[in-house]
C-alpha positions as CSV (number, residue, x, y, z in Angstrom):
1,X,-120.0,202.7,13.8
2,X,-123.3,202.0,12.5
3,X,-126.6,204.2,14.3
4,X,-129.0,202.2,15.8
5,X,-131.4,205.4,16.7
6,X,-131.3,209.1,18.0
7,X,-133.8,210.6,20.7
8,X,-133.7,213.2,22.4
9,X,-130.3,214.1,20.7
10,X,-128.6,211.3,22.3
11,X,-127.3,208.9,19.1
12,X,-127.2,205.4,19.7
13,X,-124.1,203.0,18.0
14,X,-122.8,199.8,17.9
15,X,-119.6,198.3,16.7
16,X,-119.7,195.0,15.2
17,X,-117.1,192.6,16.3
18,X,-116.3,194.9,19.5
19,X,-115.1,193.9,22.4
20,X,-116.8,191.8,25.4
21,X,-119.0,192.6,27.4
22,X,-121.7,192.9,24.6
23,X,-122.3,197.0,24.7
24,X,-123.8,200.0,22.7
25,X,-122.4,203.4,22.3
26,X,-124.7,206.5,23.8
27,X,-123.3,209.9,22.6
28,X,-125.1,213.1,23.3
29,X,-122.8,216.3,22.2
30,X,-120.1,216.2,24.0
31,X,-120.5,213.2,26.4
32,X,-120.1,209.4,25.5
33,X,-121.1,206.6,27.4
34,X,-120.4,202.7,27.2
35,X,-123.5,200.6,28.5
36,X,-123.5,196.9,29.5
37,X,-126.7,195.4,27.0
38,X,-126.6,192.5,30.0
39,X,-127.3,194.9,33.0
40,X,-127.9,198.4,31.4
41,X,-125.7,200.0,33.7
42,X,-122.8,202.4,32.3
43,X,-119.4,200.4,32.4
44,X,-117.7,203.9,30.7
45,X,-118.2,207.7,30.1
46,X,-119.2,210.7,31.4
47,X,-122.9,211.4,29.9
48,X,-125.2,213.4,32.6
49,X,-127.6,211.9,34.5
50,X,-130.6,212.7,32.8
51,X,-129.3,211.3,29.3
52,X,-128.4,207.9,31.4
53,X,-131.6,207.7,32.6
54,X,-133.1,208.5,28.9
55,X,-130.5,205.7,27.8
56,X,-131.7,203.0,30.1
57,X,-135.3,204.0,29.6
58,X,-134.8,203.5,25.7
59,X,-133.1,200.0,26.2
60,X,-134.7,198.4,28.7
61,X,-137.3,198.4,25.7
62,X,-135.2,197.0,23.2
63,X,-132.6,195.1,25.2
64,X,-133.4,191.6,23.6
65,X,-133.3,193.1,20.1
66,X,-129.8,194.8,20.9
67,X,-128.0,191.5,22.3
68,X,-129.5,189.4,19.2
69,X,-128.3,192.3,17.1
70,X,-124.9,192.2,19.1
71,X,-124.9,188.1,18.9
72,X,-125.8,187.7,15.4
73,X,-123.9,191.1,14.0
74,X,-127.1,191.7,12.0
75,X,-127.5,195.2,12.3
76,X,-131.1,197.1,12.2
77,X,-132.1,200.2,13.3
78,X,-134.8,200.5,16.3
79,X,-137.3,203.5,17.3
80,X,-136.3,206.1,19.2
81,X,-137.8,207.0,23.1
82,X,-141.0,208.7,22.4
């Protein structure tokens, strides 16, 4: 699954070819989470609240580039939360 970015040491991945809804991986140690690109909310996982709320921070920046990425399987890698 390729990395789209790290922050915060949460490491964010998409698959290619995944299932619907269009989605992105959020893994920080132990925890995973599933989020929705459409409505940012987590649709899977246990990842604490504070790294969900770093997560949807982070994407609500980049959630156009992450659906074209997802539509058009073109994958680039994006800046973390700073």
């Amino acid at each position: 699954m390729p990395e789209v970015t790290r922050f915060y040491g949460i490491v964010i991945k998409m698959y290619f070819g995944d299932h619907f809804p269009p989605h992105f991986h959020a893994i920080y140690g132990e925890y995973v989470g599933v989020f929705d690109i459409n409505t940012l909310k987590m649709i899977e996982g246990d990842l604490p609240r504070r790294a969900r709320e770093l997560v949807v921070e982070w994407a609500s920046k980049y959630q156009r580039e992450l659906l074209e990425m997802w539509e058009t399987q073109v994958f680039r890698k994006l800046p973390g939360l700073e």
